[in-house]
C-alpha positions in Angstrom: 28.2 3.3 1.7 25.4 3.0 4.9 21.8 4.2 3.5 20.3 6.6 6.0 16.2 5.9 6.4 15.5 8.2 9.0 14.8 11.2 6.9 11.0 11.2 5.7 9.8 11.9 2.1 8.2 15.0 3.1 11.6 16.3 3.8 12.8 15.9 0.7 13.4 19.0 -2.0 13.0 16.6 -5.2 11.4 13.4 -5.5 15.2 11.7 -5.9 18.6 13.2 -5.1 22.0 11.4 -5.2 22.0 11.1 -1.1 22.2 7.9 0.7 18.3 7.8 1.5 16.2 4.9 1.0 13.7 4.9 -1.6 10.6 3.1 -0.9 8.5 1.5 -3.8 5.6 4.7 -3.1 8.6 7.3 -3.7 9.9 5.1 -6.7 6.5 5.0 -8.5 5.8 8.7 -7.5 9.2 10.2 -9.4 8.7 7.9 -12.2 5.1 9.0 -12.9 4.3 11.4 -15.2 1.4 12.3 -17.6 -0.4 9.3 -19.4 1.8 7.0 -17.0 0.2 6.9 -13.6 1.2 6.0 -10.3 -0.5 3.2 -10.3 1.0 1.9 -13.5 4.4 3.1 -12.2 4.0 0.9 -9.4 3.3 -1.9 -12.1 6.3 -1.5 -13.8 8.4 -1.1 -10.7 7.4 -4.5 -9.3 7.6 -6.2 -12.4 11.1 -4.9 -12.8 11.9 -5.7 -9.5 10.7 -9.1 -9.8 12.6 -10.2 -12.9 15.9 -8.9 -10.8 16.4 -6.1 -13.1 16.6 -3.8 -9.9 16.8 -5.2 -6.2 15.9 -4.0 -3.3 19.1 -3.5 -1.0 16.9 -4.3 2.5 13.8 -3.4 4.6 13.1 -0.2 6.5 13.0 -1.7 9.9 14.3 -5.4 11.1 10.1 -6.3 10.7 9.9 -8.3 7.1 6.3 -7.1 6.8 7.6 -3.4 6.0 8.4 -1.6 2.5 11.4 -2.3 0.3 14.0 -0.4 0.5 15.9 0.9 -3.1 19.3 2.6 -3.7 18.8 5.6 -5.9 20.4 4.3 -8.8 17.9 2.3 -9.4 15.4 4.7 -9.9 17.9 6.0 -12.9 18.0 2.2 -13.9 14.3 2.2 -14.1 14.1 5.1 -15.8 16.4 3.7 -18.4 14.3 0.5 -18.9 11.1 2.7 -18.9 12.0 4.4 -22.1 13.6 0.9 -23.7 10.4 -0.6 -23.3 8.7 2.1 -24.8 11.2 1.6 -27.5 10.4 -2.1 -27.7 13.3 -3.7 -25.9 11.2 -6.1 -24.0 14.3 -9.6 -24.1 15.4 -10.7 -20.5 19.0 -10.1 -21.9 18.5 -6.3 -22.9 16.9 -5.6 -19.6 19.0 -7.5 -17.3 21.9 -5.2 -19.2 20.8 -2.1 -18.6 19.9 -2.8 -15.3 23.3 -4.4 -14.5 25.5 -1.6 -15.8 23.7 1.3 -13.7 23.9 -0.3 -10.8 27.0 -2.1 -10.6 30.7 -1.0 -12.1 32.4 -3.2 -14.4 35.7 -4.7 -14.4 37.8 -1.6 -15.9 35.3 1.0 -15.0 36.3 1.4 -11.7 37.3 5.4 -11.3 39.3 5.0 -8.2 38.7 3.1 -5.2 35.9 1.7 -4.5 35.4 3.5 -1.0 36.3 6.7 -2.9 33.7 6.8 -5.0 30.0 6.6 -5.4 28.9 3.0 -5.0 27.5 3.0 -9.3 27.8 4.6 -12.7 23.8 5.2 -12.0 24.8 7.3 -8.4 28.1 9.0 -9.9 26.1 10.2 -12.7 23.3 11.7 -10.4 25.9 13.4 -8.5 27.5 14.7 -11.4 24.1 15.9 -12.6 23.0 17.6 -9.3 26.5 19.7 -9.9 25.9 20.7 -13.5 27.1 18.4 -15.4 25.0 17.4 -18.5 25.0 15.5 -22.1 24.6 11.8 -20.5 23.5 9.3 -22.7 22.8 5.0 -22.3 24.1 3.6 -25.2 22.8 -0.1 -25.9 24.4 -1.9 -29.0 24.3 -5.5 -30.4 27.0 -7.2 -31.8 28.0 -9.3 -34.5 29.3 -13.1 -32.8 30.9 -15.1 -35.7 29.1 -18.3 -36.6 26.7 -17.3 -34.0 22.7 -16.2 -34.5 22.3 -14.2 -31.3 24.3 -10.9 -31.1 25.7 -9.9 -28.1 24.4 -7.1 -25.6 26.7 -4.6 -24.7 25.4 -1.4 -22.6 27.5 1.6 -21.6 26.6 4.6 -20.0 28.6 7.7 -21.2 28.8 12.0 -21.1 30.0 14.1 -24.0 31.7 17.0 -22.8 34.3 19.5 -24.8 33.8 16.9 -28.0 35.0 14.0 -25.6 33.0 11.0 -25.0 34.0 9.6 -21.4 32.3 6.7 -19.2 31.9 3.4 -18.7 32.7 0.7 -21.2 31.2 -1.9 -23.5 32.3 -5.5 -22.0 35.7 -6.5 -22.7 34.8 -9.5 -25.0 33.1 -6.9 -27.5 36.2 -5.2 -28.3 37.1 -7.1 -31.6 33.2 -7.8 -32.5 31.3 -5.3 -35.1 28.2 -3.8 -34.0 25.2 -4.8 -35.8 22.6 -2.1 -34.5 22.7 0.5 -31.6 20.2 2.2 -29.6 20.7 5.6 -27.7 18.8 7.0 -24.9 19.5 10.7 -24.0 19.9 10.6 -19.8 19.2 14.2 -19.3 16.0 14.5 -19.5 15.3 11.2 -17.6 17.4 12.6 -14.8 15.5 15.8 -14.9 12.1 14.1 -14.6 13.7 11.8 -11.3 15.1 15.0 -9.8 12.5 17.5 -10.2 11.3 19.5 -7.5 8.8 17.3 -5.2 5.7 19.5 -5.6 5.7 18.6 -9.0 3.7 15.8 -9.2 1.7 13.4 -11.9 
């Protein structure tokens, strides 16, 4: 998938869409916003994510090094995700780097189809899916029990209830026979509300 970065902000309907459009650090921080988390602060967060590798950057604007980042929009949704985890008190490298990991990359035995099929992450399949109607997404982040070990281990799957049927991506393989120990679930709706709303709406 070729990001386009010719179309301006201003042209834009809502402050992020599930389109192939670079998102600059300014458009990040301005659809993350909201009231008693400012702009400023958004663009806090943002680079501190960015920094720790949580979400990259996928290139510049132009060939010139001196101009803006340029983001995929799954990682808005990523950030978004780790937003409301650190608000919940996940702040560990390894809860982070997992939740940034599984929004913006597919998993061995997650793949859908192939890969030039379908949207290039769980993160941009699910704000396509969204933009269409679909709804009930949820993160799910769960610890689990290693034997003889004091450290659980992370798994992180992103999921959507519809008709009674959970479907989505997967915990990693090497959970399967391990018990979970604690969970933590963050509803994706209305995070994906909040990233998609109209642009006039602003904070």
């Amino acid at each position: 998938m070729t990001l386009q970065t010719t179309e301006t902000d201003n042209e834009r309907a809502v402050h992020i869409a599930h389109d192939c459009v670079g998102l600059t650090h300014q458009v990040l921080a301005e659809a993350l916003a909201e009231p008693g988390f400012k702009v400023a602060d958004a663009k806090a967060f943002i680079r501190n994510m960015a920094a720790a590798g949580y979400v990259k950057p996928y290139g510049r604007g132009r060939a010139d090094k001196r101009t803006a980042h340029l983001y995929r929009p799954d990682a808005a949704l990523a950030l978004g995700v780790l937003l409301r985890a650190s608000e919940a008190g996940f702040s560990s490298i390894a809860v982070r780097k997992a939740l940034g990991s599984a929004m913006q990359n597919w998993q061995p035995g997650d793949e859908p189809g192939p890969l030039d099929d379908i949207p290039r992450s769980p993160g941009t399949l699910i704000m396509a899916a969204y933009a269409e109607g679909a709804r009930n997404f949820v993160t799910d982040l769960a610890f689990f029990r290693q034997p003889e070990m004091r450290e659980p281990l992370i798994g992180v799957r992103y999921r959507q209830n519809s008709n009674g049927m959970d479907r989505g991506t997967n915990f990693p393989a090497e959970t399967a026979e391990l018990d979970v120990r604690s969970s933590w679930t963050c509803p994706l709706d209305p995070v994906l509300a909040h990233l998609m709303r109209h642009k006039s709406t602003t904070h």
